[in-house]
C-alpha positions, 0 to 999 in steps of 0.5 A: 439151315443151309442145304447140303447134298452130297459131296466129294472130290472127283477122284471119289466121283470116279471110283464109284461103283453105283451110278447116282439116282435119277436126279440125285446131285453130287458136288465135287468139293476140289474142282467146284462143279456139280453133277446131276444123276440119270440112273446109269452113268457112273459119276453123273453128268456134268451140268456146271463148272464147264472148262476151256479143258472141258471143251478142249477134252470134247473136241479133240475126241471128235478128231481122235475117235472119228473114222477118217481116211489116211490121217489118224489123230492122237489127242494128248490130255496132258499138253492138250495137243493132238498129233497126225499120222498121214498116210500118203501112199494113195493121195493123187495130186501135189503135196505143198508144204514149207517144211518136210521133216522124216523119211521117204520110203519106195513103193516097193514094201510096207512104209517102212519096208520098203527101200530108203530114197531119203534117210532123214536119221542120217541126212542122205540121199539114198537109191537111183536119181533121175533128172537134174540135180541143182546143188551141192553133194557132201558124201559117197556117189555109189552108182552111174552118173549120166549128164553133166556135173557142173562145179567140184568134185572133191574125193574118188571117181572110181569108174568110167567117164564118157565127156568133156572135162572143162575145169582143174584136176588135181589128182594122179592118174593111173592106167588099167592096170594100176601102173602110175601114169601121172604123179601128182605127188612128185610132178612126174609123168609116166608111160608112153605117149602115143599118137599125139598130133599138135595141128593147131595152136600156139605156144607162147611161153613155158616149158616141157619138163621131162623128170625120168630116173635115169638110174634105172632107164633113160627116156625113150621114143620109140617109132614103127614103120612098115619097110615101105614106108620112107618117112621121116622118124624124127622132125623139128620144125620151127617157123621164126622171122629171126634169123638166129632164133631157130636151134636146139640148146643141150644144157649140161651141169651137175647137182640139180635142176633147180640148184645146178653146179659147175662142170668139172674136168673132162665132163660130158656136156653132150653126146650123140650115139648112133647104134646098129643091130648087128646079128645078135644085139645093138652095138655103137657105131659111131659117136659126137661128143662135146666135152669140157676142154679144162676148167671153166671160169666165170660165164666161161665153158670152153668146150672140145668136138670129138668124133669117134667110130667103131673099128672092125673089131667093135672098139670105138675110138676117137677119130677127130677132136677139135678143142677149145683152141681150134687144134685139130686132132686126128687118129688114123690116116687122111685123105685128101681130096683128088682132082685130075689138076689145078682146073678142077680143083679151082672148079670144085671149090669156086673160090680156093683160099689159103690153106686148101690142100688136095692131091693132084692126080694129074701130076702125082702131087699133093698141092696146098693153096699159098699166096694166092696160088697152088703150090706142091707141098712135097718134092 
């Protein structure tokens, strides 16, 4: 007869109440291992049927049970792995690692108390950065930035920069106080230039263009001097090796800029108002006007000079046109130049020609130059 002794599964084992007897042995029928009885542990010790569980089981207590300092281990029985909290706040010294995956808290609370510098839940860099930053930023700057930003910015900068701006902007500009002062939608510039002096360079191509709506203002150039001062308010100066290069072109059509029409019938092409403050306001005092003198034609503009002057009563009128068929015309009395005689008027002229006509005051007549000589033109 075989021997048998006692015998179970190792859920039975484990709910026993009465530790086996010094030396009893207990065979656990679903793991096939055996146990022997010292008197006092419930269950009995293992003595057969050791495991790679088994050892996994012993070591890991080792890890998770010992006394360790700044590093707490948890061992898992169901995966068989153990997981590490680190505590860092004390280490000295530099921490190496490929691959950091969590949160990073200030020392200025409890671990997670404390202020946010990384948040690794929504992947943002958070609270003040000192040194230099090598890389791309994708989000909201909210702070001082001071050093250099070298690459794109794409988004708002809302508050004060102090430097250089080396690259494109792409963007409007507004002033303190909120007026616009380039419009990057329509291409406008707006407000006052000011104090703006141009003492090197070269331009060698392009254009200044100048969009104002003239509905509501024309443009303006305003200049301040003390009553001392005798200086020029406006200068031109070119500096050209061709003799005919060097002018100021006003170009008139109607429609638009970009697709002009034709003038048409006594259009103004150009016109130069000269006003005075008198004791209550600004009034005109004198105009030159070029005009449209008919119709044009094909690459042709024929075009009329009119000179006009205020009257005593304010009235501005024309004074002299000159139209497109050199005929001269005149609104008002003219003088003629005087001299005492011939002598003087050849002295004043140089080199008279035909057609010259001055008033003789020397003999009371009014002289033209025909053939070569003066004549008097009146009994």
């Amino acid at each position: 007869m075989p021997l048998q002794i006692r015998r179970g599964t190792d859920a039975e084992r484990l709910a026993m109440t009465q530790p086996l007897a010094q030396g009893e042995l207990l065979y656990v029928t679903n793991e096939q291992r055996l146990y022997i009885g010292n008197g006092s542990t419930l269950g009995g010790i293992q003595i057969t049927g050791y495991t790679n569980e088994d050892a996994q089981d012993a070591a890991a207590q080792l890890f998770s049970n010992g006394t360790h300092t700044g590093i707490n281990f948890t061992y898992s029985d169901n995966t068989n792995s153990i997981s590490a909290v680190l505590d860092l706040s004390n280490v000295a010294g530099t921490i190496r690692a490929d691959a950091f995956k969590g949160s990073v808290f200030a020392d200025d609370g409890s671990t997670i108390g404390g202020t946010l510098l990384v948040d690794a839940v929504d992947g943002v860099l958070r609270g003040p950065h000192i040194g230099t930053l090598t890389g791309n930023v994708t989000g909201n700057v909210t702070g001082n930035v001071t050093g250099n930003v070298i690459g794109d910015v794409t988004g708002n900068v809302t508050g004060n920069t102090t430097g250089f701006h080396t690259g494109d902007s792409k963007g409007s500009v507004f002033g303190d106080d909120s007026s616009p002062l380039v419009d990057a939608v329509s291409g406008i510039v707006f407000g006052n230039i000011d104090n703006n002096t141009i003492t090197t360079g070269t331009i060698t191509s392009g254009s200044i263009v100048v969009n104002k709506n003239l509905a509501t203002n024309g443009i303006s150039i305003f200049s301040e001097a003390s009553l001392e001062d005798d200086a020029d308010i406006f200068n031109i100066i070119t500096a050209h090796d061709d003799a005919a290069s060097s002018g100021v072109t006003f170009t008139r059509s109607r429609g638009t800029i970009a697709a002009p029409t034709a003038l048409t019938t006594d259009n103004n092409i150009f016109a130069l108002v000269f006003a005075g403050q008198s004791s209550t306001t600004i009034e005109p005092a004198a105009r030159f006007d070029i005009k449209l003198d008919g119709s044009v034609g094909s690459a042709i503009v024929p075009g009329k000079l009119i000179l006009g002057t205020s009257n005593a009563s304010g009235v501005m009128t024309d004074r002299l046109t000159i139209d497109s068929k050199g005929i001269s015309t005149f609104a008002g009395m003219i003088t003629l130049p005087t001299f005492a005689d011939e002598t003087a008027a050849n002295a004043a002229v140089t080199t008279p020609v035909n057609g010259m006509m001055y008033y003789d005051s020397g003999a009371g007549k009014i002289k033209g130059r025909q053939g070569g000589a003066w004549v008097v033109l009146q009994p």
